[in-house]
KOLVEXTI-924651 format. One record per atom (N, C-alpha, C): y, x negated, z negated. Coordinates in steps of 0.05 Angstrom, whole numbers, plus 5000, padded with zeros to 4 digits. Layout:
BEGIN
YXZ ...
END
This chain:
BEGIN
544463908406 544864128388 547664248394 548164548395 550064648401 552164708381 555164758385 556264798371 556764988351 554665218363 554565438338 552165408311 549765268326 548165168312 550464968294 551064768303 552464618277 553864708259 555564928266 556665108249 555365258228 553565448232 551265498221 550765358196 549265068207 549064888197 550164828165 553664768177 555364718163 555164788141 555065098154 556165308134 554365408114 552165358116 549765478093 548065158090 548664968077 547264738064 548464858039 546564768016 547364777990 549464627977 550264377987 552064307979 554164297997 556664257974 559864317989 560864148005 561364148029 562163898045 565463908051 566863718050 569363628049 570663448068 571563538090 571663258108 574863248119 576062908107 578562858111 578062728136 580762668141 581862418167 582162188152 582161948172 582761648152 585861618142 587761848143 589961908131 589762048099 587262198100 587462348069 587562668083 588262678105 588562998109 586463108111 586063368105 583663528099 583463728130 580563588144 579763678174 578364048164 577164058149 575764258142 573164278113 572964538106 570864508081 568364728092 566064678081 564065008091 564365058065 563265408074 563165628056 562865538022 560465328029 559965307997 561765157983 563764977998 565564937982 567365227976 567765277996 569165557985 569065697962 566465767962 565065857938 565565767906 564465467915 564565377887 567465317872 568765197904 571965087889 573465387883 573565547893 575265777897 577465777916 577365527928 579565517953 578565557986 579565648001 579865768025 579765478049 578565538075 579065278081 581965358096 582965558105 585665578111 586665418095 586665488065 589565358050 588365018059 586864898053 586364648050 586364528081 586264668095 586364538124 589064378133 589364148137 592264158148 593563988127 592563978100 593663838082 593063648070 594763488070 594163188067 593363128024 590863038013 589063097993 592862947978 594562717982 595962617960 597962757952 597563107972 599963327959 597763577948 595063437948 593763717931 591563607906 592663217905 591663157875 594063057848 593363127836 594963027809 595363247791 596763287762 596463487745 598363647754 597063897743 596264177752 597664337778 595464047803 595064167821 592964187832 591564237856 589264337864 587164157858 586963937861 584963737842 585963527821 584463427803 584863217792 584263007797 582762987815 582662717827 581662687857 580162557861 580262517898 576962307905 575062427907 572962197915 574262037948 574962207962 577162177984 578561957987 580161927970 582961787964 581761447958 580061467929 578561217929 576761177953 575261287961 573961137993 576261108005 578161178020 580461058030 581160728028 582060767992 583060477983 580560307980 578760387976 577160097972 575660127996 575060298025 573960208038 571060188041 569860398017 567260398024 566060688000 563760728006 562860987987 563061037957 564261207957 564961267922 563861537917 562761437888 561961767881 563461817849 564562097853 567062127828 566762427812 567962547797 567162757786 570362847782 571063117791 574363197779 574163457777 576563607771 575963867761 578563977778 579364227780 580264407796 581364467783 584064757786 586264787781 584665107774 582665077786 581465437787 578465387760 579165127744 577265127731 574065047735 573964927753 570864837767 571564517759 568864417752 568564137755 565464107775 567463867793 565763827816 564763537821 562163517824 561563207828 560863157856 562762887865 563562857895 562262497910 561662527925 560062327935 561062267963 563062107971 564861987989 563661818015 563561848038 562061558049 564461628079 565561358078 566661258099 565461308123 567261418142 565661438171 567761158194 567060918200 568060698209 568560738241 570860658257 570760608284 570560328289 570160268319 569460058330 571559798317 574559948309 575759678300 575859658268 573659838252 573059738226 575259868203 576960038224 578360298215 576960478202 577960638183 576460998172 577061218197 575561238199 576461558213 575961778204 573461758191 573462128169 572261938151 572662158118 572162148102 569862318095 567262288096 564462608094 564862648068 565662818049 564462848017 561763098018 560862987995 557763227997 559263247963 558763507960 559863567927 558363747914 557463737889 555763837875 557364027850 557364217844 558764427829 556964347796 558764277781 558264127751 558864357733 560064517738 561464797727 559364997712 559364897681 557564987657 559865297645 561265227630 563765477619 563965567626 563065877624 564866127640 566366237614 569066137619 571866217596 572666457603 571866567573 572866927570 576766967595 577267187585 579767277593 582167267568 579867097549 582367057520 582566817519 581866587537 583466367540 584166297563 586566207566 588566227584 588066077607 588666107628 587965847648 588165557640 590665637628 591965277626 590465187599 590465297584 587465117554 584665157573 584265247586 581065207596 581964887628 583164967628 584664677657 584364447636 585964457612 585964217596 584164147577 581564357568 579764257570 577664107589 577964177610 576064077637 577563807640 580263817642 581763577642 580663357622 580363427604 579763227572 577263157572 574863257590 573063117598 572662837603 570062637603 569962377614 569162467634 569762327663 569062347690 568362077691 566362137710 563361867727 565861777746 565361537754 567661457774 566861107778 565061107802 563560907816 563460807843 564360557851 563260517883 561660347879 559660257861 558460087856 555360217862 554259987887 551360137895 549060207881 549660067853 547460117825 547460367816 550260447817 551060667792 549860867819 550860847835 550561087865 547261157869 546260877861 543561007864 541761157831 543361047818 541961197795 543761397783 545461587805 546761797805 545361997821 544361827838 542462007857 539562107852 539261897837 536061927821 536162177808 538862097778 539062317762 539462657774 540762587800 541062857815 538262987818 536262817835 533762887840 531963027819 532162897796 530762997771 532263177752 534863237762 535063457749 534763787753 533163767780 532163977781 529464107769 528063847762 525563857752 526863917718 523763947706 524163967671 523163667652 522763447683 521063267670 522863117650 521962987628 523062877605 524462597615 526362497610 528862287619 528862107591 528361847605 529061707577 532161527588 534261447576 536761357591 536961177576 536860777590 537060597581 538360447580 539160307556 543960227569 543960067542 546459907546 547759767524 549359927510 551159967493 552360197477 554160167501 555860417511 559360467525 557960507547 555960467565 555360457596 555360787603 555560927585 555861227593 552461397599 551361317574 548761467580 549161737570 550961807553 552162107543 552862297572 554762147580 555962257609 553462277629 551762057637 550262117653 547662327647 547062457620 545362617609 547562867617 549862897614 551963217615 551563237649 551263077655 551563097691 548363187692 546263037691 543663217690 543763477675 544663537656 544563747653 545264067666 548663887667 549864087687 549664107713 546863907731 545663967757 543064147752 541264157735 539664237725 539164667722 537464687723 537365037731 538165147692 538164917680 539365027654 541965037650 543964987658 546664907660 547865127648 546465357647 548465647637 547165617611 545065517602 544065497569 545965247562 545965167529 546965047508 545464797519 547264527519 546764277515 546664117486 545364087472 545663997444 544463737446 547063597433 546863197433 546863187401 544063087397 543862967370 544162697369 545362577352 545962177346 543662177322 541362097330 539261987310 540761817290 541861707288 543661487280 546061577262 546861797259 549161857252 548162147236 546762187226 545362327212 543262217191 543962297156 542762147138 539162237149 537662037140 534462067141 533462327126 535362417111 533962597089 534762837097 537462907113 537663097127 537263197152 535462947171 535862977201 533163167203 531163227193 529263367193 529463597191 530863757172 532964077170 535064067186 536263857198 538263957220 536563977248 534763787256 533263847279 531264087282 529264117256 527864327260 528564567248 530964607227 531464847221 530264817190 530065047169 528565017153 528765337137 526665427121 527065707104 527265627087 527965927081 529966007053 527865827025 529765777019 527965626987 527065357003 526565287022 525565057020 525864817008 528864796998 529164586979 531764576963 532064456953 534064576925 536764476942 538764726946 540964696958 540764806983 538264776990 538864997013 538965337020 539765377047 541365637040 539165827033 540066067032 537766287019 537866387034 537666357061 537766597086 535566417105 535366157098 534365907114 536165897138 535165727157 537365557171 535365597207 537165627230 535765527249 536965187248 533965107264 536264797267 536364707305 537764537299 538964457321 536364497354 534864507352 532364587369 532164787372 531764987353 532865307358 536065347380 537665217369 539665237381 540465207412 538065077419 538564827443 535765167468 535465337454 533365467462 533865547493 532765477513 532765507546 534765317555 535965057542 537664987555 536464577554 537364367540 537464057543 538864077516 536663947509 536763697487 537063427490 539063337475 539962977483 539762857463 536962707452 536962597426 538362297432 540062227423 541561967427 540361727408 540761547416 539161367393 536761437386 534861497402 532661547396 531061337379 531961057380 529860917358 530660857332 532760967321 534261117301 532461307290 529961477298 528661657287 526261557271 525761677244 524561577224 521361647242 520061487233 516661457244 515261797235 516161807218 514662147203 516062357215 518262297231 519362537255 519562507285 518262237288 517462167305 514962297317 513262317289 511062437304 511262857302 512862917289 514563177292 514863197324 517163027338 517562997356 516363057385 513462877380 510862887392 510063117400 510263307379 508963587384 510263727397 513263787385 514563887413 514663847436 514663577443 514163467479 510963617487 509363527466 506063677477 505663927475 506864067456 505864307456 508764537462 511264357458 513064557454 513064837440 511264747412 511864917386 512764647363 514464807340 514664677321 514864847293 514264707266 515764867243 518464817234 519164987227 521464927206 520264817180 522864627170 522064567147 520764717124 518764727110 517964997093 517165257107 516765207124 515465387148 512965477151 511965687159 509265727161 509465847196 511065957200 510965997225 511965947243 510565947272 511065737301 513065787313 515565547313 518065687321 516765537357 518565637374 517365547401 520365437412 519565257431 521765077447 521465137474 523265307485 522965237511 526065097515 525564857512 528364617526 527464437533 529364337557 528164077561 529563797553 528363577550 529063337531 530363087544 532063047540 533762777550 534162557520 533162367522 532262107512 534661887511 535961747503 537561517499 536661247477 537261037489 536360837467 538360627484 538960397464 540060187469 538959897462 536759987455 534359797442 531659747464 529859557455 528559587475 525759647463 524459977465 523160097448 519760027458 519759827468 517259727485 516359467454 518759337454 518859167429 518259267402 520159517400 519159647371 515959707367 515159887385 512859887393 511259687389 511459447391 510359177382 509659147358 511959187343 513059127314 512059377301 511459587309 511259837293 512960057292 514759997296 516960147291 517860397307 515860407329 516660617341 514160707351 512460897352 510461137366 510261057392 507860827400 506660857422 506661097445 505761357439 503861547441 507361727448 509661717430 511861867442 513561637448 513061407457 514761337478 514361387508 510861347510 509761397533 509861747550 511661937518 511862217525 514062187542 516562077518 518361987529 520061847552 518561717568 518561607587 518061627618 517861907615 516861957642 519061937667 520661977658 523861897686 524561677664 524561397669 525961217655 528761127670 531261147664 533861097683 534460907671 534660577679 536860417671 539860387678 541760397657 544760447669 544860117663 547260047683 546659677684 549959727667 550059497654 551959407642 554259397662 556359447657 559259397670 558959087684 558458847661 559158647677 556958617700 554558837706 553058777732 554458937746 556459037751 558459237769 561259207760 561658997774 564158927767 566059037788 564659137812 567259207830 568059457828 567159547795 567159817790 570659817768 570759567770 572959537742 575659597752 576159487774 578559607790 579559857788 577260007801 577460327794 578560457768 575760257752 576360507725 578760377712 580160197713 582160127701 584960247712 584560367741 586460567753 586460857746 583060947743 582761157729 584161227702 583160967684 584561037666 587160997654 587660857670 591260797673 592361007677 591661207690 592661497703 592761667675 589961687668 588761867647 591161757626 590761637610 593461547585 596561587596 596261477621 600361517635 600261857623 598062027633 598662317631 599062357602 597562267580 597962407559 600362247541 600361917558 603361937540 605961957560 606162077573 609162157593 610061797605 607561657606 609661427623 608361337652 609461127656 608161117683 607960867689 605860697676 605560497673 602860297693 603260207700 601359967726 599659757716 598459677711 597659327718 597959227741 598358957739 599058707757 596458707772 596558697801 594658597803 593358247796 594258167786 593157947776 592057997749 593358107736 592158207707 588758337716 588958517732 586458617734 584658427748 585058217763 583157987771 581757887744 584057857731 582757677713 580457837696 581958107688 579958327666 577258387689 578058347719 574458327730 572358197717 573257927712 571857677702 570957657661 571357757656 571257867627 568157927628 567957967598 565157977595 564358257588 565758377574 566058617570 562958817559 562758647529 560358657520 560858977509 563059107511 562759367501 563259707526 562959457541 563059617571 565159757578 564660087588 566160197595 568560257569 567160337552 567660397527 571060197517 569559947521 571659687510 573959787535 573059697555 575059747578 577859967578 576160217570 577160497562 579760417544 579160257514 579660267493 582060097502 581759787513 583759597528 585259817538 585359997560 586760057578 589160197563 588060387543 590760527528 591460367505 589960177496 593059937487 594559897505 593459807530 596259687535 597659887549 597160127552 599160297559 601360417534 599560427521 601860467492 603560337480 602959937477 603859737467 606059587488 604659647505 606659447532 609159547539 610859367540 612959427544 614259467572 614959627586 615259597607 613159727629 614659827656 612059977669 610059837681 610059547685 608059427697 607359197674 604359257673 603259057651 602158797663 602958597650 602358397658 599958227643 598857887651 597357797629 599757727609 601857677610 603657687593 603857797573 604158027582 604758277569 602958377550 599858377566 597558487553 597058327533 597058087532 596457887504 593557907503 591557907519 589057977508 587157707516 585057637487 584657397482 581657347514 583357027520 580456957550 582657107576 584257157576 586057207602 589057077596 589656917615 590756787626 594156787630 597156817610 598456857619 599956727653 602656937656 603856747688 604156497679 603556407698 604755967704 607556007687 607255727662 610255787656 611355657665 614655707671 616255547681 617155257672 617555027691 618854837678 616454677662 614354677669 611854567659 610454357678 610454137680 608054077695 605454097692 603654077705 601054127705 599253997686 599853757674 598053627647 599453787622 601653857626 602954077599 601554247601 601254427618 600154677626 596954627615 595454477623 593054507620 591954437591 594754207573 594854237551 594754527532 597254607544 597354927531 594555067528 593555147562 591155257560 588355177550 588054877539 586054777525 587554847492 589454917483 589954957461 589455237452 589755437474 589255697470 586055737462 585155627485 581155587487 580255537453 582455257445 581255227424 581255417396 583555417399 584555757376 581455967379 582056087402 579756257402 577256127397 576255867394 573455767388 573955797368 575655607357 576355597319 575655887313 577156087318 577656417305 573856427312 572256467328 570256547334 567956387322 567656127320 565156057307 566555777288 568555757281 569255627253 568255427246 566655267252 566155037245 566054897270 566454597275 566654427297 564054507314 562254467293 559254347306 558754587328 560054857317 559155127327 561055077359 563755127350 565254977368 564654807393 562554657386 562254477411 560154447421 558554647407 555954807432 557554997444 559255157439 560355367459 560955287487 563755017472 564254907494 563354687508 560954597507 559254427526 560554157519 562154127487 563053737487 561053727461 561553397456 560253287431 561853417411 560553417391 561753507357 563653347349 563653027356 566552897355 568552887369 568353037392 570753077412 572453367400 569653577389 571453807373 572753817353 571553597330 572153577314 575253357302 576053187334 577453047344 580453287346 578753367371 581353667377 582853837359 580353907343 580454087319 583254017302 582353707298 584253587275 587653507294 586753437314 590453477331 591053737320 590453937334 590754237329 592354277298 590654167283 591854327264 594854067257 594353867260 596253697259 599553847277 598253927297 600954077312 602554357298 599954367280 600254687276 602954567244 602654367235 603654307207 605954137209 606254007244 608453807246 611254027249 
END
């Protein structure tokens, strides 16, 4: 194949291609990056990505930079200085001695907002900034990033399956904004967070008089609103069985009424699904519509829990170490040992918990590098203390273990199923313990 053909090539694929050296420097971009980023490959040629990422400069972050440091494919989402948010997909190119030599990015243009000329660059930058960004080298998440890519060209219905925090919100805004609706309205309803007696007039709308208190003009509801664009019912098994089968009809027929309605309001949107439950079970039990789960279900995505992607924790605890340093003016680290340990964590609230950890201890810690010391957080491990031998030491840390059993299941017996001894060895411990605690 010749070199004008490759050019060609390059230059008219749909997606934006980005290609560094195993230094970070930027070899060249085609047109469609051009396009979508608003940058030139002159300006970007020549320049090395760690003098054109950080705040408010040419990116916010770098799919680049992480393939670099960890050495293998990352796929990331950041936003531009020109207001674009771009989702970026990293893969190492290796030489014979196991070196980088280029960096390939393929990038996908996420960019929903077109902001009037009455808000300013810099509030529309720090909105795009204040976004959650996807940020994975983990081969689970990569493949069910790719999935979601695939099906968001289609209108087929997405059901998204996850523990609470794994980011099924984020991964429904990214289908959306790949999706040929991306210039229509995204509307996320929380089944869950809406009383039973009102989720029926906020979803379908309702007329005038329909019921005492409501308005006299009647109401569109949230389905009207959502009209040519994605609907994200969250908590879907949160939905009462008598709007459940409401529900139904929209997926089949895509008509519905308003509350007190006589006439056919019409839907053309398409539907994104969330649950944290396992609605195969409800279904068992009753509790949930055979007939619209099976509507429901036609792209089923499982997002795997954090602790099945653990080599993802490194990252996002750098991500978000960055994200908080920015909004509180410091410039604060973890140890690498601190973060060994937070690998191994259980992290039953996922990304979410993680998130929440990371700006305590950027706010609470004293000092710019956080330690397990420092962090205080219960199941991790402070430094070796000094001046201890090793039966002290392991004293200490069987005293800590025990605190947290005691605080967590309060009675011995509970106590010593946790920790794999007899009920008289806990109940043994228990009573030193408190004996230490009173001497």
């Amino acid at each position: 194949m010749d070199k004008k053909l490759l050019e060609i090539i390059f230059d008219n694929l749909y997606n934006g291609i980005y290609v560094v050296d195993g230094k970070g420097v930027t070899i060249g971009v085609n047109k469609t990056f051009e396009e979508m980023s608003g940058f030139t490959n002159e300006e970007l040629v020549g320049r090395s990505l760690y003098d054109l990422v950080g705040k408010d400069n040419y990116f916010s972050g770098s799919a680049s930079l992480l393939v670099l440091e960890r050495k293998a494919p990352v796929t990331a989402t950041y936003s531009t200085s020109t207001k674009r948010k771009l989702l970026v997909k990293g893969r190492p190119i290796f030489n014979s001695k196991g070196d980088i030599d280029y960096v390939i990015n393929t990038i996908w243009d996420l960019t929903v907002v077109q902001y009037s000329r009455e808000i300013d660059a810099d509030t529309a930058r720090n909105q795009l900034l204040s976004e959650d960004d996807i940020i994975t080298c983990s081969n689970k998440m990569m493949e069910i990033i790719d999935l979601a890519l695939r099906v968001a060209i289609t209108d087929s219905t997405i059901l998204l399956n996850g523990e609470s925090g794994v980011g099924k919100s984020l991964l429904a805004r990214t289908i959306h904004r790949s999706s040929e609706r991306k210039a229509k309205p995204l509307v996320q309803i929380n089944c869950a967070a809406i009383p039973e007696n009102l989720l029926e007039s906020e979803l379908f709308g309702y007329e005038a008089g329909a019921f005492t208190g409501a308005d006299h003009k009647g109401k569109a509801g949230l389905l009207e609103m959502a009209e040519g664009g994605t609907v994200f019912l969250d908590e879907i098994s949160e939905l009462p069985l008598h709007l459940q089968a409401k529900l139904l009809g929209v997926i089949q027929d895509k008509t519905f009424f308003r509350v007190g309605g006589r006439t056919i309001q019409h839907a053309d949107i398409r539907l994104i699904a969330a649950t944290n439950k396992d609605l195969v079970e409800l279904v068992s039990h009753g509790l949930f519509r055979e007939d619209l789960y099976y509507r429901l279900n036609v792209v089923p995505i499982t997002i795997p829990a954090l602790r099945e992607r653990r080599e993802d924790i490194p990252t996002l605890i750098h991500h978000f170490a960055e994200k908080y340093n920015r909004k509180y003016n410091s410039y604060k680290r973890f140890s690498q040992s601190l973060i060994n340990q937070l690998v191994g964590m259980a992290w039953k609230g996922n990304i979410r918990e993680l998130e929440n950890l990371v700006e305590r201890c950027i706010v609470t810690c004293v000092g710019d590098l956080i330690t397990p010391d420092k962090a205080r957080i219960p199941g991790i491990s402070p430094a070796l203390p000094s001046g201890l031998g090793l039966k002290d030491m392991l004293a200490e840390r069987e005293r800590d273990i025990l605190l947290q059993a005691r605080e967590q299941y309060q009675t011995s017996r509970r106590v010593a199923a946790a920790l794999g001894i007899s009920q008289a060895s806990a109940a043994r411990k228990l009573k030193q313990l408190n004996k230490r605690k009173h001497s």
